[in-house]
C-alpha positions in Angstrom: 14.4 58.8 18.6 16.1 59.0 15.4 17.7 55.3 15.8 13.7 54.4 15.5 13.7 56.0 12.1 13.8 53.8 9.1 13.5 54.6 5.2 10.9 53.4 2.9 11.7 49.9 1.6 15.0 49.3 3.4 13.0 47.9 6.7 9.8 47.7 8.9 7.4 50.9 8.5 7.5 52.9 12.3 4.1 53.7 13.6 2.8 57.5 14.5 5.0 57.6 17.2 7.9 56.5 15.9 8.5 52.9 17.2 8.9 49.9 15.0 6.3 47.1 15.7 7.8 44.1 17.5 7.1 41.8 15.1 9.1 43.4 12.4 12.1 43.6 14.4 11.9 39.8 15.4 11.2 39.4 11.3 14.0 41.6 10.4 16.4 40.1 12.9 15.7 36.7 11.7 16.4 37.5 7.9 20.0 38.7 8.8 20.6 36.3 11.1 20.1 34.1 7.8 22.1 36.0 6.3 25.1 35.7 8.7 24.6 32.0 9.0 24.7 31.5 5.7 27.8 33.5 5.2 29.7 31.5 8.3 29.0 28.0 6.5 30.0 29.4 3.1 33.2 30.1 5.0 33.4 27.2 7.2 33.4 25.4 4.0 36.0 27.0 2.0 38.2 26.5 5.4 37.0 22.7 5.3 38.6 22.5 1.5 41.8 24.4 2.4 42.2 22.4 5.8 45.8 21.7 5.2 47.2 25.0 4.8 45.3 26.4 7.2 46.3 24.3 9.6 50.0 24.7 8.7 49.1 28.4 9.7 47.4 28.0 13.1 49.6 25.2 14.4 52.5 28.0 13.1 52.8 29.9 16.9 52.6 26.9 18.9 55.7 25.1 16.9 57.9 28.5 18.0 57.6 27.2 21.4 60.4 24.7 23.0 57.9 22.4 24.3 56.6 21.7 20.9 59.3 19.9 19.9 59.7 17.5 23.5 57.6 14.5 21.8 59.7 14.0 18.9 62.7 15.9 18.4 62.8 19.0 16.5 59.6 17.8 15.2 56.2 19.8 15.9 53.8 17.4 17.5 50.0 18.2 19.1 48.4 14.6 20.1 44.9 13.6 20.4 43.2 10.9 22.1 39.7 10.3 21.2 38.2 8.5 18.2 36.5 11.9 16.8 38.5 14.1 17.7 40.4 14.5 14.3 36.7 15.0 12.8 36.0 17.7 15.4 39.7 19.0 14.9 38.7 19.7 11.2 35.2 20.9 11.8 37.4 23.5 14.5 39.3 24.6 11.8 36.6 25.4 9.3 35.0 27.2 11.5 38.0 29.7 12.3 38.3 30.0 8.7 34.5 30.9 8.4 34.1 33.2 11.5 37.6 35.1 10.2 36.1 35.2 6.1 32.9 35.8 6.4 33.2 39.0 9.0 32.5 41.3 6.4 28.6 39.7 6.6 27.8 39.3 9.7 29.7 42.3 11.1 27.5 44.4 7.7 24.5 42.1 9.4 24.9 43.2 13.2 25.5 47.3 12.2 22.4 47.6 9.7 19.9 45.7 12.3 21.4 48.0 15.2 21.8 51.4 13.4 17.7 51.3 11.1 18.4 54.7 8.4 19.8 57.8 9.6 18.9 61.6 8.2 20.6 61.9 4.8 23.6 63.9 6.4 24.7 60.7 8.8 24.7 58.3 6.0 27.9 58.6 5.4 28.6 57.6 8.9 27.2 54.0 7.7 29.9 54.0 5.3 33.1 54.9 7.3 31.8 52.5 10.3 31.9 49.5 8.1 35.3 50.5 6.4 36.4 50.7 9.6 34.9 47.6 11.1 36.1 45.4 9.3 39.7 46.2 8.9 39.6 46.5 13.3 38.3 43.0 13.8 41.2 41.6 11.3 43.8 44.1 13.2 42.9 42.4 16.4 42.8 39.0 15.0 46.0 39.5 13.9 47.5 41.2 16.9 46.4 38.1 18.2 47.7 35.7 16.0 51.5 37.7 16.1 51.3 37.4 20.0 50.1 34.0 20.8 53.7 32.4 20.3 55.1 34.3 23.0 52.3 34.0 25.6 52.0 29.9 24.8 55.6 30.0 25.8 55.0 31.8 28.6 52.6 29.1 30.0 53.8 26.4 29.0 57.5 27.7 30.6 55.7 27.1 34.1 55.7 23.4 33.6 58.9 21.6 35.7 61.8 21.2 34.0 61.1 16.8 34.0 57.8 17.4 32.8 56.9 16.8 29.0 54.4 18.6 27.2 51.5 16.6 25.2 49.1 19.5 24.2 45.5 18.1 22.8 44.9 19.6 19.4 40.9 20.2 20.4 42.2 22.0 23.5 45.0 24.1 21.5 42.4 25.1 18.4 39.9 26.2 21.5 42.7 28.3 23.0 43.7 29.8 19.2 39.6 30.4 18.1 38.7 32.1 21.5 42.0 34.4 21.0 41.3 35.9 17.5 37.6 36.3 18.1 38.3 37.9 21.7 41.1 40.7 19.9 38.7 40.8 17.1 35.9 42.0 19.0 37.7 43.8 21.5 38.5 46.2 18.8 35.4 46.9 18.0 34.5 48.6 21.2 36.2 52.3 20.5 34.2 52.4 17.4 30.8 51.2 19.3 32.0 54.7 21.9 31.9 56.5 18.8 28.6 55.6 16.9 26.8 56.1 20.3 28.4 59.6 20.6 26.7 60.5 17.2 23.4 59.7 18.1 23.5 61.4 20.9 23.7 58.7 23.6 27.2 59.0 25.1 28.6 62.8 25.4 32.6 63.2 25.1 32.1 64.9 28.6 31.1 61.3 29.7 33.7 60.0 28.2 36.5 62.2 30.0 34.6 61.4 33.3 34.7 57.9 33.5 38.4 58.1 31.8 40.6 56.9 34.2 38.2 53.8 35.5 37.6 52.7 31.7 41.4 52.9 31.2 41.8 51.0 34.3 38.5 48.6 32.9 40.5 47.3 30.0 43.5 46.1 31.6 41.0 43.9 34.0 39.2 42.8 30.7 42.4 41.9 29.3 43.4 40.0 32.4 40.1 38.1 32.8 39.1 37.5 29.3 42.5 36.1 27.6 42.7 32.1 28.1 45.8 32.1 29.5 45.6 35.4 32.0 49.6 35.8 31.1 50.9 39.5 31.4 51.6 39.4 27.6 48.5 38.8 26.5 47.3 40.8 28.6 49.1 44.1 27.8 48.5 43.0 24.4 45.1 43.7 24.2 44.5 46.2 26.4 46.9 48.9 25.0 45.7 48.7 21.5 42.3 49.2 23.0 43.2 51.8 24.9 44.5 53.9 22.1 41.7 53.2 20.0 39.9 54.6 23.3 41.8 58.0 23.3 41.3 57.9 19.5 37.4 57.7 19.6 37.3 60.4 22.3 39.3 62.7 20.1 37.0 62.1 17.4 34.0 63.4 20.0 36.0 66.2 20.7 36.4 67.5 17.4 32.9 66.7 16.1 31.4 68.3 19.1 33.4 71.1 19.3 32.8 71.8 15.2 29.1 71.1 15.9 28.1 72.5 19.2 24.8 72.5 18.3 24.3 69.4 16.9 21.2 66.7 17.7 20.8 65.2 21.3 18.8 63.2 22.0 19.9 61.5 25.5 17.5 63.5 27.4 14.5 62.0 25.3 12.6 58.7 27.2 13.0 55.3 25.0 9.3 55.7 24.6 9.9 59.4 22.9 10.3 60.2 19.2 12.5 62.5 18.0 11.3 65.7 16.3 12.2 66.2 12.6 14.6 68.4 10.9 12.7 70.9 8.8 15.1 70.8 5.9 15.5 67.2 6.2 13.6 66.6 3.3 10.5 64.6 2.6 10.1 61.1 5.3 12.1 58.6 3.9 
């Protein structure tokens, strides 16, 4: 297939048939996975030097809330109650500030391991997908961020009217990380319908066929995969994604209907190379 297809020098060297040796994958998958490491500690360490603002910034939606202020009045209070806890808080912290920074990496990492060189006319797919990668994990972290005031009030408003709130701040940074990298991500998916439309894996006509139950999908995934469940949330993240979904499947539509004839190869087996392009030019 032509996802097996890699250039001289920029990866592992296919054999006759096409497929890449095992070996270099695990090799190749290793380096970037160094690469992306690396990139999440330079990050968790520039978050560990800016702590304070930072945390100014995350601590920011729950301080909207009412509850917030029940400890101390009119004064923003989280509690914790272990020894380590502030050291983990911290640690927390940095490590929102390095998965958030250093996105451009690993996201860059995770597309060239899964997409190896295309023919010289798709490169400039490679391009627009990482323009637009990046910009839709930072969109949905900061959907995220913009929405979690409203749904922390939400559940915290089921709490009795006698009860006092004493939020942990482990347990409140867990609830803010797992929200910005779950919208992050969650964005991503239209643009993962897309790049397996252009190699030929997922038709448009697939697409409108299974419209109705993916629609119906990503409110479910929005239900179960926000922390709190709350409607808010919830509708928060699934209608962004499912614009971005109608979005991508107009983007099939008018690439397939200006190239009708254009490469498939879904009704090759894994096993099965694809043939080459006579006026693609010399192997690369």
């Amino acid at each position: 297939m032509a996802l097996l297809k890699r250039s001289n020098g920029s990866g592992p060297t296919p054999d006759p048939e096409g497929r890449m040796p095992l070996m270099d994958h695990l090799r190749e998958l290793r380096n970037r996975l160094l690469v992306a490491t690396i990139a999440l500690v330079g990050g968790l360490i520039v978050g560990w030097i800016f702590f304070d603002p930072v945390w100014e910034f995350v601590k920011a939606p729950y301080c909207e809330t009412e509850q917030a202020k029940m400890l101390r009045d009119n004064t923003c209070t989280l509690v914790f109650s272990g020894i380590f806890q502030s050291f983990f808080l911290t640690l927390k912290v940095s490590a929102l500030v390095g998965v958030v920074a250093s996105s451009p990496v690993w996201l860059y990492q995770i597309w060239a391991f899964v997409t190896p060189a295309l023919y010289r006319n798709e490169k400039r797919y490679s391009v627009t997908f990482m323009a637009l990668a990046i910009p839709l994990f930072l969109l949905g972290a900061a959907l995220a961020y913009i929405v979690m005031d409203t749904s922390l009030a939400i559940l915290l408003g089921f709490a009795p009217s006698d009860a006092v709130a004493a939020v942990q701040i482990d347990e409140y940074v867990s609830y803010v990380l797992i929200m910005l990298v779950i919208f992050g991500i969650s964005f991503e998916l239209p643009l993962l319908l897309v790049f397996l439309n252009i190699i030929g894996v997922l038709p448009r006509s697939t697409v409108k066929k299974h419209r109705r139950t993916v629609i119906f999908g990503m409110f479910v995934f929005g239900a179960i995969i926000t922390p709190g469940g709350d409607p808010i949330t919830m509708m928060a993240l699934a209608a962004p994604m499912i614009i971005l979904y109608f979005v991508a499947e107009g983007f099939m539509y008018l690439r397939e209907k200006r190239s009708p004839d254009a490469e498939d190869y879904s009704h090759l087996s894994d096993d099965e190379a694809s043939p080459l392009e006579e006026d693609s030019g010399p192997a690369r």
